[in-house]
C-alpha positions in Angstrom: 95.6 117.2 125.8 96.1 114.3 128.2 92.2 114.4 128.8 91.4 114.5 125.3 94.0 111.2 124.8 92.2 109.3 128.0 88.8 110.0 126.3 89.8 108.8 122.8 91.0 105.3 124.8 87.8 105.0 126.5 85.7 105.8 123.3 88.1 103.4 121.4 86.7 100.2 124.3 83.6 101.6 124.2 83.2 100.9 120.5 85.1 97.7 120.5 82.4 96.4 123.3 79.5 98.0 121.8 77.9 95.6 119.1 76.4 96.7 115.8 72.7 97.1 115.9 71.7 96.4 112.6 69.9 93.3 112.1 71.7 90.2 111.2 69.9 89.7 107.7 71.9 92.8 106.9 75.1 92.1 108.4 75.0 89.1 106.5 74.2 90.6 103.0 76.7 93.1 103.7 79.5 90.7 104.8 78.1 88.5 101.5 78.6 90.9 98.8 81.9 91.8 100.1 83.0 88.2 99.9 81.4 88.0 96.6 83.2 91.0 95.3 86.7 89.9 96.3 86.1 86.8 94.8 85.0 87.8 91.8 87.9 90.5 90.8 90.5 89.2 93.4 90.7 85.4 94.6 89.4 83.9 90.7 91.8 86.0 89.2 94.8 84.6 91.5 93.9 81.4 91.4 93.4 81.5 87.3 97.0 82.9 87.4 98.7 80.1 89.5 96.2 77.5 87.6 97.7 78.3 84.0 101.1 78.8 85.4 101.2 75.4 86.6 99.3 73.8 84.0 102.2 71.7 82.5 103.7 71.0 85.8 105.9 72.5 88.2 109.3 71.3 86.2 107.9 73.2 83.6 107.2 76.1 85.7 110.4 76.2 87.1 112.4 76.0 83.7 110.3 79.3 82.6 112.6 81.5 85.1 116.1 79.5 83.7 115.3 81.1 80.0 118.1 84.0 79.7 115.2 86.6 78.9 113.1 86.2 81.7 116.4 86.2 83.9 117.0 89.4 82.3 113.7 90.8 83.0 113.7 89.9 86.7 117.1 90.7 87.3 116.4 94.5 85.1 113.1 94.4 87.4 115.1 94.4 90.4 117.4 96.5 89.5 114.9 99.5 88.8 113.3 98.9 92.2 117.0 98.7 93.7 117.6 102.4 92.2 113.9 104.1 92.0 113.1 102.9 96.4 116.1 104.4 97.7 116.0 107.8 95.5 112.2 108.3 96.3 112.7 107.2 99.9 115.3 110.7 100.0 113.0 113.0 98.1 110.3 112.5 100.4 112.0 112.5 103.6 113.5 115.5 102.7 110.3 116.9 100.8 108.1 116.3 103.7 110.1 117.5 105.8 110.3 121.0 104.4 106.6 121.3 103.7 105.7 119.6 107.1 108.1 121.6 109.3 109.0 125.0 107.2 107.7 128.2 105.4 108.6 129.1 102.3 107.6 130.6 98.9 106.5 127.8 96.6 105.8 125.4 98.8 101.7 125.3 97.5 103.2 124.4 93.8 105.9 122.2 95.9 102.7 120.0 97.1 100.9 120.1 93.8 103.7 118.8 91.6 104.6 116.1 94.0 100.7 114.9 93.1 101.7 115.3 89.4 102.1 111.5 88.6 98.8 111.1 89.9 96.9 113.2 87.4 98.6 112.2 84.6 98.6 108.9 82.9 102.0 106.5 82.7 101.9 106.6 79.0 102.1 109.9 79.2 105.1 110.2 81.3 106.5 108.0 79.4 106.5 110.1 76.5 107.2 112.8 78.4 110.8 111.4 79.1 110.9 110.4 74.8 110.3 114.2 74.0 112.7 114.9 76.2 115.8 112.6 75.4 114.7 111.0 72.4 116.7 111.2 69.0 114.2 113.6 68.0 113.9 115.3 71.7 115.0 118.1 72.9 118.2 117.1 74.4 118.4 114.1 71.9 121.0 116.1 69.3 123.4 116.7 71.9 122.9 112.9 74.1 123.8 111.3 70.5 126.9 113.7 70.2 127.7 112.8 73.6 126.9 109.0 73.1 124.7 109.4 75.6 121.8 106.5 75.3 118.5 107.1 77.6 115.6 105.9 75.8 115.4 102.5 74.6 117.9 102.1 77.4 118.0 101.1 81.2 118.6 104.3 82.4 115.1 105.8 81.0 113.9 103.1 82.4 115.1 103.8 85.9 113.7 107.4 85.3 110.2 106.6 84.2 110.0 104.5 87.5 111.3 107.1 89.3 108.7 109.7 88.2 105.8 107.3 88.4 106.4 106.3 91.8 108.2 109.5 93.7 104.9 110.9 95.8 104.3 107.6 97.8 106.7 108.2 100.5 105.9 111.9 100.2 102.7 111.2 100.3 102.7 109.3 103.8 104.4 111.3 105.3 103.4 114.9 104.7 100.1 114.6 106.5 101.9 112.6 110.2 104.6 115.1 109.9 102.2 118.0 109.2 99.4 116.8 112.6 102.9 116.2 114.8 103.8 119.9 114.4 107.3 121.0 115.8 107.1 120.9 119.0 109.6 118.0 120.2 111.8 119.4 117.4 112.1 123.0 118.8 112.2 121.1 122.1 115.6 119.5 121.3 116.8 122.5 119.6 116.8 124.2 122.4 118.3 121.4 124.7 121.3 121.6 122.1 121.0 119.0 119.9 122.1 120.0 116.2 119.9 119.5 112.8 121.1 116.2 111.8 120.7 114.8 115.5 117.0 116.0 115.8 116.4 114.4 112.7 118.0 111.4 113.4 116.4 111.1 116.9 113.5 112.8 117.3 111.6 113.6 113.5 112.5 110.1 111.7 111.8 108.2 115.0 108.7 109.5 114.9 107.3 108.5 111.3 109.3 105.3 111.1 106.3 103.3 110.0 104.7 105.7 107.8 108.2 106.4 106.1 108.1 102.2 105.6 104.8 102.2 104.5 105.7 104.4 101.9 108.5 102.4 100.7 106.4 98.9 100.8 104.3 100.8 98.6 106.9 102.8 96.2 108.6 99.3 96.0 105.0 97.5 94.8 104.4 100.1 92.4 108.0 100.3 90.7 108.4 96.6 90.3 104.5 96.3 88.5 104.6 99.6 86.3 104.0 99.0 82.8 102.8 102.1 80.9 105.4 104.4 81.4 108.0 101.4 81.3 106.9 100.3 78.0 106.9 103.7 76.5 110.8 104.1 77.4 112.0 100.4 77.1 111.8 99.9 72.9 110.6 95.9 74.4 114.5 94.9 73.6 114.6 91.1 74.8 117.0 89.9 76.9 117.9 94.3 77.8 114.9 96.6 78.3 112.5 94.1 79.1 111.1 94.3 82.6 108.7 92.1 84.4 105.6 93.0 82.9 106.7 93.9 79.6 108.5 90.6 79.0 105.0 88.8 80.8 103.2 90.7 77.9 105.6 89.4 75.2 105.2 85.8 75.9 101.8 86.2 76.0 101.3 87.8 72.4 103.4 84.7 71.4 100.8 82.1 72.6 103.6 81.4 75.3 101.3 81.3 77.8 102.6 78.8 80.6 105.9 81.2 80.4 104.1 84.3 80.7 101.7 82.9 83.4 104.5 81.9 85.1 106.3 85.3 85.0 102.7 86.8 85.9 103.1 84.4 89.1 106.2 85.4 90.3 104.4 89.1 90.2 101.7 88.1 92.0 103.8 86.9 94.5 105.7 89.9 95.3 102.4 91.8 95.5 100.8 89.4 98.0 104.0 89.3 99.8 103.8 93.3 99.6 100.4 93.1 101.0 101.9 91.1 104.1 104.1 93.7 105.0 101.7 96.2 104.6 99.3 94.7 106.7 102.2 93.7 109.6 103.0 97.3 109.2 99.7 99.0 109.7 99.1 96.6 112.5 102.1 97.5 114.4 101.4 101.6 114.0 98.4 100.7 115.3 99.9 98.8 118.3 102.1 101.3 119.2 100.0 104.1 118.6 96.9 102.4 121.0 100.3 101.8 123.9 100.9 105.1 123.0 97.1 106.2 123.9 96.8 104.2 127.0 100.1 105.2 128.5 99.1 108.2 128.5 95.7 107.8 130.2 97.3 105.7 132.9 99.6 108.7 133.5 97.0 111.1 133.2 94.9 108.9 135.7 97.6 109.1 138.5 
């Protein structure tokens, strides 16, 4: 193992010092049309965003978040992130860590349904949840009896996030936990530590920045969700609205410095997303390559 590690670090110099050898006319094409690409679908679309947003001025801009339905919508935004993060966050610890470190029957259709929001479309899981606990659902009867209120209500909202968004930290973390095996667990096992102490100090120490990855990324995708969202909502102002929804409102009203605006304050969270994502991938790889040449030096003495 340790020779395998000390020849993946001197590979990893070797093709950091080695240069490319294709010619420069197509390193230059290549690095052109990439450029061209992202500015095309990524940096013209920003900039039209924060262009319209601030088209009457930035007192203007500013008063679009004081109006009490875009308050609403941002503080109902929130909110759903706030509930839908932390209850995907405990599904896929504790999924990934029975598929990743445990045997047991089901655990093929385990995997598959946690890919389920994948394969199927928003809208669809939106009605999914209106079949469900709609007036004319199949619990719908007895949540009126019960005075009960799901759809057209925050708390299908909070569930249609929740669906859409649960395999991300599940996702991450299946495959490190899966290539990490259980050695070091069955290691402290035996040493005497108990289940909750080998998970708190060995297993979660171990996938720390996958398990955040997963949550930047859960946390991205339950703020910005729409389909499933607008399926659930019933686009009540000033109550079901979210983010999105209420940025598509204003904009269907020829509101379009307000809904620009909202749009902005989106855009914002995703490019501040991005940071983190990126700070995060750059420290896995930092600790990962110390990791690698620790290793070798130790291996080398």
């Amino acid at each position: 193992m340790a020779l395998v590690v000390a020849r993946t670090v001197s590979v990893r110099r070797t093709l950091r010092q080695s240069p490319v050898d294709e010619p420069r006319w197509v390193q230059g094409a290549l690095i052109a049309s990439s450029l061209g690409f992202l500015g095309l679908f990524l940096f013209a679309p920003l900039a039209a965003v924060f262009t319209e947003a601030l088209r009457k001025g930035l007192g203007a801009y500013l008063e679009s978040f004081r109006e009490p339905d875009a308050l609403s919508a941002i503080e109902l935004t929130l909110f759903t992130a706030a509930i839908a993060v932390p209850a995907n966050l405990a599904f896929g610890l504790a999924a990934s860590w029975a598929i990743a470190k445990f045997n047991f029957v089901g655990k093929s259709i385990l995997v598959t349904l946690i890919d389920l929001p994948f394969a199927v479309s928003p809208v669809i899981s939106g009605l999914i949840f209106v079949l469900l606990f709609g007036l004319q659902g199949w619990l719908g009867p007895w949540l009126a009896e019960q005075d009960i209120k799901i759809i057209f209500a925050v708390p299908g909202i909070v569930l249609a996030t929740i669906f859409v968004t649960f395999p991300f930290v599940a996702r991450e973390l299946i495959p490190l936990m899966q290539e990490q095996g259980t050695e070091e667990e069955q290691a402290a096992l035996l040493l005497g530590a108990g289940g909750w102490q080998t998970f708190r100090r060995v297993t979660l120490p171990n996938v720390k920045w996958a398990l955040l990855y997963g949550v930047i990324l859960c946390n991205a995708r339950a703020m910005g969700e729409f389909g499933a969202v607008s399926v659930v909502s019933g686009h009540i102002r000033g109550r079901t609205n979210t983010m999105p929804l209420h940025v598509e409102i204003l904009y269907n009203e020829y509101n379009f410095a307000a809904a620009f605006s909202v749009a902005s304050l989106l855009t914002l969270l995703a490019l501040f997303t991005l940071a983190l994502k990126a700070l995060v991938e750059w420290k896995r790889r930092e600790e990962v390559s110390h990791a690698l040449e620790a290793a070798a030096a130790e291996e080398g003495r």
